[in-house]
C-alpha positions in Angstrom: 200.4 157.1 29.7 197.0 157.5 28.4 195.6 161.1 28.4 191.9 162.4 28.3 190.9 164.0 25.0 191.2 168.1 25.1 192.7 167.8 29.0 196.1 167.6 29.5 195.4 165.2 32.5 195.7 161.3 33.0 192.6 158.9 32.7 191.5 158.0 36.3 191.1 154.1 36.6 190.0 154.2 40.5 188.4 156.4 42.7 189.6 156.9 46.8 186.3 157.1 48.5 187.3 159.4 51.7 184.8 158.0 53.9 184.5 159.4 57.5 188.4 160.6 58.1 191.5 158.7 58.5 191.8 158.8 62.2 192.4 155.5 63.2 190.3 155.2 66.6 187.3 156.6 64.5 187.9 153.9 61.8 188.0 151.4 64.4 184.6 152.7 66.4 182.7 153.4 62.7 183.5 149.5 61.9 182.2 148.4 65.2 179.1 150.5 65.0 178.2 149.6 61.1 179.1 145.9 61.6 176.5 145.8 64.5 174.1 147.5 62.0 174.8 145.2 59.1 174.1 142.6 61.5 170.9 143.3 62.8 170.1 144.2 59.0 170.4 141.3 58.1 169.5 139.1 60.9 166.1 141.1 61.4 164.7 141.4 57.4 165.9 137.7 57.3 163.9 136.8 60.4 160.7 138.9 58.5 161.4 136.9 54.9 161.0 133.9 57.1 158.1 134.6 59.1 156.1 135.7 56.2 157.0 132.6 54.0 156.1 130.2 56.9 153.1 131.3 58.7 150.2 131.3 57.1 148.7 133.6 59.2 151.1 135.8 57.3 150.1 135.3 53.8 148.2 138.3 53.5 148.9 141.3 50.5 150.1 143.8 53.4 152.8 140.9 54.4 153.7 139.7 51.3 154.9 143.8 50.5 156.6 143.3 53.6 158.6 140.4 52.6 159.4 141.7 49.5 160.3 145.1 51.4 162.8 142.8 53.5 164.4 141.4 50.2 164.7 144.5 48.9 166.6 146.0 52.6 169.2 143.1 52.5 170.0 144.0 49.2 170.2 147.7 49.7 172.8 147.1 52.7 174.8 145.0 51.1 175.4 147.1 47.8 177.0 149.9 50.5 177.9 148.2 53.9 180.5 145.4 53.2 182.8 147.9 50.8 182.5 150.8 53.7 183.6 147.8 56.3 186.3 146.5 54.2 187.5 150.3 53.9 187.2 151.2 57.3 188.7 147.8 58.2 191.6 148.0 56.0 192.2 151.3 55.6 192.0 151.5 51.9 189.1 154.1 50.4 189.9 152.5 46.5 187.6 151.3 44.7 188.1 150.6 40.4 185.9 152.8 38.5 184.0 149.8 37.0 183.2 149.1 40.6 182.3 152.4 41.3 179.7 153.0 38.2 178.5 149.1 39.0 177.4 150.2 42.7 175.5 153.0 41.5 173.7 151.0 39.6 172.3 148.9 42.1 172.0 151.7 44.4 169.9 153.7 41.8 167.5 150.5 40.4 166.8 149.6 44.9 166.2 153.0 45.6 163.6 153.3 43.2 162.2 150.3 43.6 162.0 151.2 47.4 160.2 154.3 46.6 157.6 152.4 44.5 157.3 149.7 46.7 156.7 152.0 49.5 153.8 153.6 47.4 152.4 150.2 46.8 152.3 149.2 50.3 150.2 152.9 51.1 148.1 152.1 48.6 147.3 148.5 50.3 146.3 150.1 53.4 144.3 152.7 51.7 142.0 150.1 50.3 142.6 147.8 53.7 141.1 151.2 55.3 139.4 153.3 53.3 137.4 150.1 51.1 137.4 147.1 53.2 134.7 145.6 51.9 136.2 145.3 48.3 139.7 145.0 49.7 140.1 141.0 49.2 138.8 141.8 45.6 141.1 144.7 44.4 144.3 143.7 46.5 144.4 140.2 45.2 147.7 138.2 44.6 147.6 138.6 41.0 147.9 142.4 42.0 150.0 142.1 44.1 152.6 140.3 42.1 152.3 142.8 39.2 152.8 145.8 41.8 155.8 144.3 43.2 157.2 142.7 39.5 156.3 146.2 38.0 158.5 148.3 40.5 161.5 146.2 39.5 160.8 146.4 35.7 160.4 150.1 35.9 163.5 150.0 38.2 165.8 148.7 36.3 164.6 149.7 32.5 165.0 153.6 33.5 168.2 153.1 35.8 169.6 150.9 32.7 168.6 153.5 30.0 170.7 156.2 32.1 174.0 153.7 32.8 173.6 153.2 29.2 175.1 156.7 29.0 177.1 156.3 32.7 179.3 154.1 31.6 181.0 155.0 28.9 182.4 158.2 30.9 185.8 158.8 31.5 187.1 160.0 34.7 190.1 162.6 34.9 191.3 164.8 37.5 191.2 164.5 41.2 190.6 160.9 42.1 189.2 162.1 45.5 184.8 161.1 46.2 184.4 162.9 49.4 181.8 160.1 50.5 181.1 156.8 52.3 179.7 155.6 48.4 179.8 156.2 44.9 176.7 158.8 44.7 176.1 159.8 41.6 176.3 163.5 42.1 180.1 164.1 43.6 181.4 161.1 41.0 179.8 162.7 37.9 182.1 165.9 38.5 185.2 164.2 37.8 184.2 163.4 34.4 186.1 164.2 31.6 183.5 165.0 29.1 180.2 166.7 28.7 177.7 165.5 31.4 174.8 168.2 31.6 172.3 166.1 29.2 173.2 162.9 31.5 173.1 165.1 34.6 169.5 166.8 33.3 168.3 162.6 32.6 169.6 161.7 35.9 167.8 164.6 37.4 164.5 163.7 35.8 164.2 160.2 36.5 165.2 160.5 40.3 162.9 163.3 40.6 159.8 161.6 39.0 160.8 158.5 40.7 160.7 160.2 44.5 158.3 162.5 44.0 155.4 160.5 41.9 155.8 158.1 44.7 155.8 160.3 47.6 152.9 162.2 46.4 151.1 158.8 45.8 151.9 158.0 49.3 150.8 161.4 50.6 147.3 161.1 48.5 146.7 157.7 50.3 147.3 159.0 54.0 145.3 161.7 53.5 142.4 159.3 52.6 143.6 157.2 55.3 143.5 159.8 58.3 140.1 161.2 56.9 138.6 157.9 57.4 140.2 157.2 60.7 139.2 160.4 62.0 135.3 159.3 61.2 135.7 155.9 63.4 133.2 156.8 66.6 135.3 155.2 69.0 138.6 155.1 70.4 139.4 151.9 70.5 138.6 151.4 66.2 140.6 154.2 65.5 143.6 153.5 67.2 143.1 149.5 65.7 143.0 150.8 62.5 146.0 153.2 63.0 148.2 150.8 64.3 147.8 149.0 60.8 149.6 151.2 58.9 151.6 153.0 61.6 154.7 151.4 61.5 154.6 152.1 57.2 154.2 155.8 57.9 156.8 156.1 60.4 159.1 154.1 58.0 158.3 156.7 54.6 158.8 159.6 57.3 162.3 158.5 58.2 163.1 157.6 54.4 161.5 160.9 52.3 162.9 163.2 54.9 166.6 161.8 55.1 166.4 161.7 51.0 164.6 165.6 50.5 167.5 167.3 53.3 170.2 165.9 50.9 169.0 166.0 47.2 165.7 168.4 46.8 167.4 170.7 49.3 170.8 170.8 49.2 173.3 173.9 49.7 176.8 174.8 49.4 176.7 176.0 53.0 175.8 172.6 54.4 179.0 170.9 56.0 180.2 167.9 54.1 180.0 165.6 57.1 176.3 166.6 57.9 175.6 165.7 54.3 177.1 161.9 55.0 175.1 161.9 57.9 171.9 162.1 56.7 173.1 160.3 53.7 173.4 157.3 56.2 169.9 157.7 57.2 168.3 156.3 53.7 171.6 154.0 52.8 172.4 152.1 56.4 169.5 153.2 59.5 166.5 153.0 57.1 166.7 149.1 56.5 167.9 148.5 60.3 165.0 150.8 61.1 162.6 149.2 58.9 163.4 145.9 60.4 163.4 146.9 63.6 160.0 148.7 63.6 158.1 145.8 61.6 159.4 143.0 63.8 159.0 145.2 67.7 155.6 147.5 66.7 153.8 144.8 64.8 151.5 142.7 66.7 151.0 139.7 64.2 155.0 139.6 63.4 155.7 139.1 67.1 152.9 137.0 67.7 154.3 134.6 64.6 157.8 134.9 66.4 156.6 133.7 69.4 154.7 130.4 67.8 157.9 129.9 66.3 159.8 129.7 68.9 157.6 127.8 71.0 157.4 125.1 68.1 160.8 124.6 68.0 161.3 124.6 71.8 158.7 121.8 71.6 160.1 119.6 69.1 163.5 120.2 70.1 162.3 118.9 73.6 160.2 115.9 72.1 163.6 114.8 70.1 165.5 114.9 73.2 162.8 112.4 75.0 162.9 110.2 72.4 
């Protein structure tokens, strides 16, 4: 059998990802619960990606962020939820190395581009807020296109550099993740070799890439709130919150769930309330984000309801004829 170099222990060629437990009516009510969640995931950023694409109404900068938020959801979801399913479903936590280091990955490029993305959208209601009269000029599509293209090409250039060094590892030891998903933080400790100039890299980039962004995005809504605050009446100042209420409650949910478990982490914290709020930013933010867009915005519902009525209409006018 092969054996790692300078340990007297065999090469690990899968990982057993322990999930939640192995008790059987807790795997059955988990798969339930994160089926339903998958599903109005997906049903609810599809429903956005289609409303924005159709309506004109919708072709505005702040929607066309939203659209690409939605994209960005689905794919975030499906890179964790159909392999915790399939393991809560079958019973088997494997999963090959290859497809271990391949889902962190993904899961490292959409998380950054989420926090960029996020940024981009506060900066879009900073100038929708703060500068409307020069908003059409400096939020144009061209602008738009490079904020959204430039979040994926930073994404995945810095992500790439760092796999370039992930996945050569070799994994020895314990086979045991005590997760839902390959994170990067318990699967780098069953390396073999020398990881602390990977783990100090890794460190870097993730911090840079939440922290940039969420100071970016604090800058903006304290800009925001200053001029909201100096609207004379009521009624402008709750319109122009309500424009960029449902992004603020969305980055509160996200930075909060992501700070509790990587900026402030401690060995005192219980496993399972890590997972928790681990679950938060992987599988509730894109249900919530979907959710919240689609119930609290005005326009979105107001597009859904043309929609249906349009196809109510024709379907009734093809039944006349």
């Amino acid at each position: 059998m092969e054996k790692a170099e300078g340990r007297n222990e065999t090469l690990i060629m899968e990982f057993i990802l322990l999930g939640f437990g192995n008790a059987p009516e807790l795997q059955t009510l988990l798969f339930l619960l994160f089926l339903v969640i998958y599903i109005v995931t997906m049903v609810g950023n599809i429903l956005i990606i289609i409303l924005v694409v159709a309506d004109q109404h919708l072709h505005t900068p702040m929607y066309f962020f939203l659209g690409n938020l939605a994209c960005l959801e689905i794919c975030y979801t499906s890179t964790i939820l159909p392999r915790l399913l399939a393991s809560l479903l079958t019973g088997d936590g494997t999963i090959s190395v290859k497809c271990c280091l391949v889902q962190t990955y993904f899961f490292a490029i959409i998380a950054t581009t989420e926090n960029l993305l996020l940024a981009a959208m506060s900066y879009d209601r900073y100038l929708a807020i703060c500068n409307p009269l020069r908003y059409a000029a400096l939020m144009n599509g061209r602008v738009c296109f490079q904020l959204v293209a430039g979040s994926w090409v930073y994404s995945f250039l810095v992500n790439g550099t760092l796999n370039y060094f992930l996945f050569p590892l070799t994994f020895c030891g314990s086979k045991e993740i005590d997760h839902f998903f390959c994170d990067f933080s318990p699967m780098i400790k069953l390396s073999c070799g020398d990881t602390q100039t990977l783990q100090l890299a890794t460190f870097t980039v993730s911090t840079i890439g939440t922290l940039v962004p969420l100071l970016l995005t604090l800058t903006s809504y304290m800009y925001i709130i200053t001029a909201i605050l100096r609207i004379p009446s009521t009624t402008g100042r709750q319109k122009a919150f309500s424009t960029c209420s449902s992004h603020l409650t969305v980055v509160t949910i996200l930075y909060m769930s992501v700070i509790t478990v990587y900026v402030f982490p401690t060995s005192n914290t219980p496993k399972v309330l890590h997972k928790i709020f681990s679950l938060f930013y992987t599988v509730l933010t894109p249900m919530i984000n979907a959710v919240i867009y689609s119930l609290r915005n005005k326009e979105v519902k107001e597009s859904l309801r043309k929609t249906i009525l349009k196809q109510v209409a024709f379907r009734n006018r093809h039944r006349s004829l």
